[in-house]
C-alpha positions in Angstrom: 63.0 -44.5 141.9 66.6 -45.9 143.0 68.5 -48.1 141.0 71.3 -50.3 142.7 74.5 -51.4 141.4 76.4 -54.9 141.2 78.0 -52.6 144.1 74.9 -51.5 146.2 73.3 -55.4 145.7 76.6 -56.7 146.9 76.5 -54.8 150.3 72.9 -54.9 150.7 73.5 -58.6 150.9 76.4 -58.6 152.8 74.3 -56.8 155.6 71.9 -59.8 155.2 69.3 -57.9 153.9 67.2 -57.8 150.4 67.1 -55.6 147.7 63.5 -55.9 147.9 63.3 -55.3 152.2 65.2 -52.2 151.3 62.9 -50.7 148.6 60.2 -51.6 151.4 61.8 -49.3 154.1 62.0 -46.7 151.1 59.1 -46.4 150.4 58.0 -45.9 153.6 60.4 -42.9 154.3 59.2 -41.8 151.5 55.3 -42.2 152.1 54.9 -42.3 155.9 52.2 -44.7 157.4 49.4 -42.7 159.2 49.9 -41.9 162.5 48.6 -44.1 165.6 44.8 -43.8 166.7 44.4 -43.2 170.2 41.2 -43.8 171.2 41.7 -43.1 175.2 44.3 -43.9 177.6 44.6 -47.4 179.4 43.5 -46.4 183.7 42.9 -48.5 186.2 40.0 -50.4 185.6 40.1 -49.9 182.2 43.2 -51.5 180.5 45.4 -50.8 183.6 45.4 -53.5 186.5 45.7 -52.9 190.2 46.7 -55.9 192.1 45.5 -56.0 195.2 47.8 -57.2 198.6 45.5 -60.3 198.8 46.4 -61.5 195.4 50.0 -61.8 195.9 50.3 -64.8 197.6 49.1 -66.6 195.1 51.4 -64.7 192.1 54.2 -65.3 194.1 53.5 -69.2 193.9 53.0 -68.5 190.5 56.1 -66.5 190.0 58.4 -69.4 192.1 57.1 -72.3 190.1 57.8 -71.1 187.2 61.4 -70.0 188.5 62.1 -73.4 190.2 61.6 -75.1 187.1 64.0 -72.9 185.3 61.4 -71.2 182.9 62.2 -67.6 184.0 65.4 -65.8 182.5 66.4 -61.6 182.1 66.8 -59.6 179.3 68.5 -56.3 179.5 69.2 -53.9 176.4 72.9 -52.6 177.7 74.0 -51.0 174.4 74.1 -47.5 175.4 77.0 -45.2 176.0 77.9 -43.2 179.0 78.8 -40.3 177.4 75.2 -39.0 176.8 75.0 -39.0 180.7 77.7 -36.3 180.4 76.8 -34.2 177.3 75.5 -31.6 179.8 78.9 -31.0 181.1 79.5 -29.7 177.3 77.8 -26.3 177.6 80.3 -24.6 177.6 79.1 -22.4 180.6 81.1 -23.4 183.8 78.8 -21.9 186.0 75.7 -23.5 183.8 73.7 -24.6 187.6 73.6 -28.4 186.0 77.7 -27.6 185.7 78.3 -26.3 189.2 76.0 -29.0 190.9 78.1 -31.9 189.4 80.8 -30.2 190.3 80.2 -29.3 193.8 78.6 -33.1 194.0 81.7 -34.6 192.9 82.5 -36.9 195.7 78.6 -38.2 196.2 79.2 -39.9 192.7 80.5 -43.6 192.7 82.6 -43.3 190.3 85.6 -40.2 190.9 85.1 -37.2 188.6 88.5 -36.6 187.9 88.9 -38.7 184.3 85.4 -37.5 182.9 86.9 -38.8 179.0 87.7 -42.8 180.7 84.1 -42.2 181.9 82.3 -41.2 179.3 84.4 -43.6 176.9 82.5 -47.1 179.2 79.5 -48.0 178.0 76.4 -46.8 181.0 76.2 -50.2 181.9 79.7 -50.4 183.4 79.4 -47.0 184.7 80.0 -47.2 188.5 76.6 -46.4 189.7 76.0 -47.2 193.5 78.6 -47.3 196.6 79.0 -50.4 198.8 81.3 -50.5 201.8 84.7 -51.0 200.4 83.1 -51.0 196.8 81.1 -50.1 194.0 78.7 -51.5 191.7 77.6 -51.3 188.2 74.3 -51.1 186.7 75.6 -54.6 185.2 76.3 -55.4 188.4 73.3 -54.6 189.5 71.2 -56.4 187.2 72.8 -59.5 188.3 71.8 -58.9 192.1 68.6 -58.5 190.9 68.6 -61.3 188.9 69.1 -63.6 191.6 66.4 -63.1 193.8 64.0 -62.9 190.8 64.9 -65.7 188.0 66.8 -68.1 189.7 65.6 -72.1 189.1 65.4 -74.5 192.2 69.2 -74.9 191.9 70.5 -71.5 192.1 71.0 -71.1 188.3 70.5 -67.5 187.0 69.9 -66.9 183.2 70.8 -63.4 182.0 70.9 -62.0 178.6 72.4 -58.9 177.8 72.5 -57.0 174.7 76.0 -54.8 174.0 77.7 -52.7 171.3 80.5 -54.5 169.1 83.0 -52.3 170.5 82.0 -53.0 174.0 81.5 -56.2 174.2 85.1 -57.2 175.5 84.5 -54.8 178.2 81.4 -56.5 179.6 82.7 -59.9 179.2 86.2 -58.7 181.4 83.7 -57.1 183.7 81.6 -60.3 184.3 85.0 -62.3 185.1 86.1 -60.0 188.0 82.6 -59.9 189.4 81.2 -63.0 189.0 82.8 -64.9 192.0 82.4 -61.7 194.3 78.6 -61.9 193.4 77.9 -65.3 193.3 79.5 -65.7 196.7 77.5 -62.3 198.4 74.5 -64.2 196.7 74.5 -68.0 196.5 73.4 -68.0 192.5 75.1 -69.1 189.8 75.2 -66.7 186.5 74.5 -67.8 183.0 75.3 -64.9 181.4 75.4 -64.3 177.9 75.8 -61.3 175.5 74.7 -60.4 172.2 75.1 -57.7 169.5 72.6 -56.0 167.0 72.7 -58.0 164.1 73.2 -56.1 161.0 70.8 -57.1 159.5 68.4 -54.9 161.5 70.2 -51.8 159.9 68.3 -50.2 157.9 68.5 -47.1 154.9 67.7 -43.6 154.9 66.9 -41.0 152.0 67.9 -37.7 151.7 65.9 -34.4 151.0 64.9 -35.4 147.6 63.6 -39.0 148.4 67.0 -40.7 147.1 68.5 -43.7 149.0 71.2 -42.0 151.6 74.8 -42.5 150.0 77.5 -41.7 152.2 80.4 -39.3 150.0 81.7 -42.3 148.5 78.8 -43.5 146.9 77.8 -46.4 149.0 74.6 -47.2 150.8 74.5 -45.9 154.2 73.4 -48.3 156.5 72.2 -47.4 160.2 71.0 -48.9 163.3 67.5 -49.3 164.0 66.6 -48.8 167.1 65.4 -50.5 169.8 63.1 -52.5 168.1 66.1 -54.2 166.4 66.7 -56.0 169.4 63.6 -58.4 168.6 66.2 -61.0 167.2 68.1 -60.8 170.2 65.1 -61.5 172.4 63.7 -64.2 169.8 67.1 -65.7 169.5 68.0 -65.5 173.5 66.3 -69.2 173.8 64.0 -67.4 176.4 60.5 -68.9 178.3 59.1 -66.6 180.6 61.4 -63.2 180.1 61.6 -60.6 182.3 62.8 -57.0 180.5 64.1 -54.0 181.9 66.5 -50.7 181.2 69.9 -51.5 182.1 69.9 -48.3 183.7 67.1 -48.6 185.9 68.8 -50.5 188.8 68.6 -49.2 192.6 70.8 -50.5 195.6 70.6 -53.2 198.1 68.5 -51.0 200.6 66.4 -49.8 197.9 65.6 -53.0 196.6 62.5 -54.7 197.9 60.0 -53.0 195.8 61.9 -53.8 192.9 62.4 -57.6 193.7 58.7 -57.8 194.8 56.9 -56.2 191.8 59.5 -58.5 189.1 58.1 -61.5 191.0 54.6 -60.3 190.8 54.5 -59.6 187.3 55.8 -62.5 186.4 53.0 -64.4 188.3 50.2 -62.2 186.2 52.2 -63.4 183.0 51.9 -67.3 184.5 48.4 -67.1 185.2 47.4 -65.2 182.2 49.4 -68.4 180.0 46.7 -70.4 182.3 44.1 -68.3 181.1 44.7 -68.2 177.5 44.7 -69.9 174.4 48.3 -69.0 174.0 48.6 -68.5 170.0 50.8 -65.7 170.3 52.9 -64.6 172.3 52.0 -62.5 175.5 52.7 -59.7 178.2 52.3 -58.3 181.5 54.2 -54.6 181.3 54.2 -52.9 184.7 53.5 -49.0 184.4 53.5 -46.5 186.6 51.9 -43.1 187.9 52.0 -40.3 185.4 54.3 -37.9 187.3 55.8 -35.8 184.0 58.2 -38.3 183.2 59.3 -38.7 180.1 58.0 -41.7 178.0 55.4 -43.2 176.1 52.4 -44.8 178.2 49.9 -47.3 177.0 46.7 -46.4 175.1 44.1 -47.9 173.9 44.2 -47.8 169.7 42.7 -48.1 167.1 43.9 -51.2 165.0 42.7 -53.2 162.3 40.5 -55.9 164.2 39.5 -53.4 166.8 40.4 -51.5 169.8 43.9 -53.0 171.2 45.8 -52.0 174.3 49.6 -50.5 173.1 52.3 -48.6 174.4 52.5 -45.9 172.5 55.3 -43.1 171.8 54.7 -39.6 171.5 56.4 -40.0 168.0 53.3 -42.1 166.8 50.6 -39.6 167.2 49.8 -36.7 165.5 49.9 -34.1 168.1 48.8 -31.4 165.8 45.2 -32.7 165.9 43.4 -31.6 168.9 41.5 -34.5 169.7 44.7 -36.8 169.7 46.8 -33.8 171.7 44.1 -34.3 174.5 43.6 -38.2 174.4 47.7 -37.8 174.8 47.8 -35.7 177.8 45.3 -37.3 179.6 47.1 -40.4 180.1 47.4 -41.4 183.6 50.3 -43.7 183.4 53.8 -44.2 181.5 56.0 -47.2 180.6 58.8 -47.7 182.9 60.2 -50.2 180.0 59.1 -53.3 183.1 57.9 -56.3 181.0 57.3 -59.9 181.3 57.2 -61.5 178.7 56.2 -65.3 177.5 57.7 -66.6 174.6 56.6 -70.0 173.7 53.4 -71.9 172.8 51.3 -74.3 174.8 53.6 -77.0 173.7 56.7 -75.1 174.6 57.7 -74.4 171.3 59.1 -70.6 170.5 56.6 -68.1 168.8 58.3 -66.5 165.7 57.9 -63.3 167.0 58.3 -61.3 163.5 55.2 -62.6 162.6 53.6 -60.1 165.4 55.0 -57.0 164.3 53.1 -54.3 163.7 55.8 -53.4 160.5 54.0 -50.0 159.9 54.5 -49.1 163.7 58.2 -47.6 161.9 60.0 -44.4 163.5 61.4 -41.7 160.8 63.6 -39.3 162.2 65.3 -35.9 160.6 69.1 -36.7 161.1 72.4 -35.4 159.4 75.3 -37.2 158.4 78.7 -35.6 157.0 76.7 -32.4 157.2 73.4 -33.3 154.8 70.1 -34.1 156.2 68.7 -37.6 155.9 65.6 -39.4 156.9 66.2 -42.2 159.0 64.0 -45.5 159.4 63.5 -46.8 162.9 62.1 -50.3 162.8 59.0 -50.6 164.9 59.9 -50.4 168.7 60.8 -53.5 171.3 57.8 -52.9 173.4 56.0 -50.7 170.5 55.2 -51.9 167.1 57.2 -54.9 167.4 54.9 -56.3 169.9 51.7 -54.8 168.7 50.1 -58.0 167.9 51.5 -60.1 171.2 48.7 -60.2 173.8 48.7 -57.4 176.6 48.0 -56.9 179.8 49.3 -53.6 182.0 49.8 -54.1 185.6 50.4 -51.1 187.7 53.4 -50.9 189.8 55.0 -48.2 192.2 57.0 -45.4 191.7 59.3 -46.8 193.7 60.5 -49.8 190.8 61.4 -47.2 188.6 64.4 -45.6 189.2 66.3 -44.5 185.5 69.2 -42.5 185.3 69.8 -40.5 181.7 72.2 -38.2 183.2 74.9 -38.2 185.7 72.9 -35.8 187.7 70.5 -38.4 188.0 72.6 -40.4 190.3 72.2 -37.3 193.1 68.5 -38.7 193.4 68.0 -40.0 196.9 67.0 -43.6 195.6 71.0 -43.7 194.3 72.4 -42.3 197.0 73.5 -44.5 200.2 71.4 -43.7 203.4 73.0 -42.2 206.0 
């Protein structure tokens, strides 16, 4: 249906892609794979685990071997912006009741109100999120704290990857120079951090209304980000073991933090006992989820796939809610996915899994989008903890409420687990 140009084959290989990879994604904008196949929700006992209090003595061994000998590392996606934490503020309405209560909150934020466009111009993870005496921190910050009481090997080392935008990138590595001593002295670890960007070859196409390949007014190839699930390469290429994966926004303070540190440990023990347990010929998980309380989020499911029934974490956008029977297998899970994974990486012999090899590349997300004011269809590749670990082996652990504490919106930050006690 398309034809490309000396032009379009020129860029589509200076994006590091294939002329061929994009006539893939094409056609499946253009012919959508069939929706997901729930066949009924993962619950405890049935695809959801419940550790019990006598078992975490022995995960927590588990969990500090494997950080002693410098196996354990953390991998936090940190590419978001800030400024869809303040898009509320753009009503219009100054009396809008989300409006009035930032306003009349302003001085419980950690960050001052006054300079809304500095603020919304930082990337989230640089955001000020929690106030210390004489300080603030970041959900960078954060992460770090957390970092080192959970990943640290038998000499204090901490290994933390952490996936930015191009344009913020700077940013984070000034931030890490200021706070790196502070930290390392308040904590006794050292930091390994290092940072990463979406490579562009995980861009991907879109078509338009008439099943054309997106051109942007000048005639080129339009070329967009593709999700989450793009950041596979970064996790492949992060030189990882045993990693531990989690939301660069979901962070809580010092007080708040035992629950947090506890449950990271203990989910990385499952992971370490399950390697024990299995023939480790692909790569495997142990994702923490939590109590359905109307959050919002995909939850894990057991599906329908080729060899069988599977265990998944499934999006709303993968199932065809239109059909009844799906609609109610949907509603009736009893958990959701915090986005609190451990993850192992390597084989038996230590050698990394090629992790595109267990992709699920059907798992894809189209989405109805405009650009310069014309609709398009855009291609999500599969997601991080969707489709683009569909094949690794599962297990779901149930954790607490209490280790998941996101914030999406500025208002979020009002919640008592951000706010210091009195």
């Amino acid at each position: 249906m398309d034809t490309f140009s000396s032009e379009d084959r020129a860029r589509i290989e200076a994006q590091g892609l294939t002329v061929e990879e994009v006539e893939r994604q094409a056609a499946l904008l253009r012919d959508p794979p069939p929706a997901a196949k729930l066949l009924r929700p993962c619950t405890a006992g049935d695809g959801v685990a419940q550790i019990d209090e006598g078992e975490h003595a022995e995960l927590l061994a588990l969990a500090g071997e494997a950080a002693d000998a410098g196996r354990l590392s953390k991998f936090v996606p940190a590419s978001g912006a800030a400024s869809r934490m303040f898009e509320f503020l753009n009503s219009g309405d100054p009396d809008h009741p989300d409006v009035r209560r930032f306003r009349e909150n302003a001085s419980s934020f950690a960050f001052s109100a006054g300079d809304l466009q500095a603020l919304a111009a930082l990337p989230k993870g640089l955001l000020p999120f929690h106030r210390y005496a004489g300080a603030a921190r970041t959900p960078f910050e954060e992460h770090l704290v957390e970092a080192a009481a959970t990943v640290g090997d038998a000499a204090g080392l901490c290994r933390v990857h952490v996936t930015v935008s191009p344009g913020h990138r700077a940013a984070f590595e000034a931030a890490l120079r200021q706070a790196r001593p502070r930290l390392e002295r308040e904590t006794g670890a050292r930091f390994e951090v290092r940072f990463s960007e979406q490579a562009p070859s995980t861009d991907t196409v879109a078509i338009d209304e008439t099943g054309r390949l997106f051109r942007n007014s000048d005639g080129r190839l339009l070329f967009r980000p593709g999700g989450h699930g793009a950041l596979l390469k970064n996790l492949a290429e992060s030189g990882g073991d045993v990693v531990l994966v989690k939301n660069v926004d979901n962070v809580v303070p010092d007080d708040l933090r035992a629950p947090t540190l506890l449950w990271k440990r203990l989910l990385a023990g499952v992971l370490v006992r399950l390697e024990r347990a299995s023939t480790r010929a692909r790569p495997l998980r142990a994702c923490g989820v939590v109590r359905n309380e109307s959050e919002p989020g995909g939850g894990p499911f057991w599906v329908q796939g080729p060899g069988g029934e599977t265990r998944q974490i499934v999006e709303s956008a993968q199932v065809d809610l239109a059909v009844p029977a799906q609609a109610a297998i949907w509603s009736a899970a009893t958990h959701f996915n915090p986005v609190d994974l451990a993850c192992s990486l390597r084989d038996a012999s230590g050698r990394p899994f090629d992790l595109s090899r267990f992709v699920d590349e059907r798992a894809v997300f189209i989405a109805k989008k405009t650009h310069e004011g014309r609709t398009l269809f855009a291609f999500e590749r599969p997601g991080l903890w969707n489709g683009a670990m569909a094949l690794w082996e599962t297990v779901f652990v149930e954790v607490p409420k209490e280790t998941f504490a996101p914030v999406k919106t500025a208002l979020d930050l009002l919640r008592p687990e951000h706010q210091p006690r009195r």
